[in-house]
C-alpha positions in Angstrom: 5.8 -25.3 35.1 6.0 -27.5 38.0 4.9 -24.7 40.5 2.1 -23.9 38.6 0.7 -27.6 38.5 1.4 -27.7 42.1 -0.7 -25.2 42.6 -3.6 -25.9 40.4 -3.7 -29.1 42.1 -3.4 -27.7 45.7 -6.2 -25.6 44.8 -8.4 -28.5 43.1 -8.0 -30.7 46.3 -8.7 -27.9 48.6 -11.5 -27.0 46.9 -12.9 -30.8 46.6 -12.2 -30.9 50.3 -14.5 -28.1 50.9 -17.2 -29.1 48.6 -17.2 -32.5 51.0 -17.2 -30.8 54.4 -20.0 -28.0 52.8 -24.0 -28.8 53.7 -26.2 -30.5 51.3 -29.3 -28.7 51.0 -31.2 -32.1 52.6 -29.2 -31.4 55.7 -29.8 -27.3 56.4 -31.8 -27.0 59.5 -33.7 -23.6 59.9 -34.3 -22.7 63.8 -36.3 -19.7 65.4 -37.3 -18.5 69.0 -40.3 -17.4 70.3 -41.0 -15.7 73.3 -44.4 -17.2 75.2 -46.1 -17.1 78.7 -47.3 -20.1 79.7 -50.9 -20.2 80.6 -51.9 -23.5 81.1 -50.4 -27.1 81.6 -51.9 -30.5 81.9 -51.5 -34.0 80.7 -53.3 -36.7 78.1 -55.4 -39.7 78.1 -52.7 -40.6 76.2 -49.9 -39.9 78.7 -48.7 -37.1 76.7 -47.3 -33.7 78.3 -48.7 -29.9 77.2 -48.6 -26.7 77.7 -50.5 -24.2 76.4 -48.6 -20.7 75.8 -49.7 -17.2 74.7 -47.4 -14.5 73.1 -47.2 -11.7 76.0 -45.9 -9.4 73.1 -49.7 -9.4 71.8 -52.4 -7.2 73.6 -54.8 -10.1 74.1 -54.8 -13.7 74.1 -55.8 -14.7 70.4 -52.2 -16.1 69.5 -52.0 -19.5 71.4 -50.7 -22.8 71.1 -50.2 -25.7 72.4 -47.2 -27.9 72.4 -46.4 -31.5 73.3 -43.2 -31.9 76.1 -41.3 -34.6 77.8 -42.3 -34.9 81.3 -39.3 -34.2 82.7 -39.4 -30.4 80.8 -42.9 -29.9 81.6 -42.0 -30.5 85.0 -39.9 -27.2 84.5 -42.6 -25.1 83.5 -44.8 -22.7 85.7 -47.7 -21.3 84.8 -47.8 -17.6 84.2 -43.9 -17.4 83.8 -42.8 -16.2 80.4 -40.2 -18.6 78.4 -38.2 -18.7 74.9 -39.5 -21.9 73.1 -37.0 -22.8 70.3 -38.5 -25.3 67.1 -36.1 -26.7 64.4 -37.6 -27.4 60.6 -37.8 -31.3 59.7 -36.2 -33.0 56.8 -40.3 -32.7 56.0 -40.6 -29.1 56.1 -42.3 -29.2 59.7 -41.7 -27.6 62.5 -40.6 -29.3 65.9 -39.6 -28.5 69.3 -36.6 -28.1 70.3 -35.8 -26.2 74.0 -37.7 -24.3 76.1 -35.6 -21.6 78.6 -37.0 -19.5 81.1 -37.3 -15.5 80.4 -35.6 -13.2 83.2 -38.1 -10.3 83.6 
């Protein structure tokens, strides 16, 4: 009988320890990657950095966006190379960016 509360509890504890250490659904984060050339590159009024990037996968230049960088990333990026742009969803649903890597042709 004693073994078999032992064990119960072992298991309760366990399983109240992994309940604790689980993710909440407030704190998933979803991810993706994109592949992108960048096509263009220039700086604000403001004093904000872009770039503007086009999906090379596409036969012509209808997909673009722009994105918002740090200066010291933007300084990075050359025009006409083609990178993988990583965004992370916000706690509000949105998308953000998150790393920019250069693609070895």
């Amino acid at each position: 009988m004693k073994n078999l509360f032992l064990c119960a509890a072992i298991f309760l504890l366990a399983g109240l320890m992994l309940a604790a250490c689980s993710l909440s659904k407030g704190q998933e984060r979803d991810a993706f990657a994109v592949n992108v050339k960048a096509i263009d590159k220039g700086k604000e009024d403001n004093g904000q950095y872009w770039i503007m990037m086009a999906y090379p996968d596409k036969k012509k230049l209808k997909s673009v966006d722009k994105i918002m960088l740090e200066k010291d990333v933007w300084d990075t990026v050359q025009i006409d190379h083609k990178y993988t742009v990583r965004y992370i969803r916000q706690e509000d649903g949105t998308y953000a960016f998150s790393a920019i890597t250069p693609l070895k042709d």
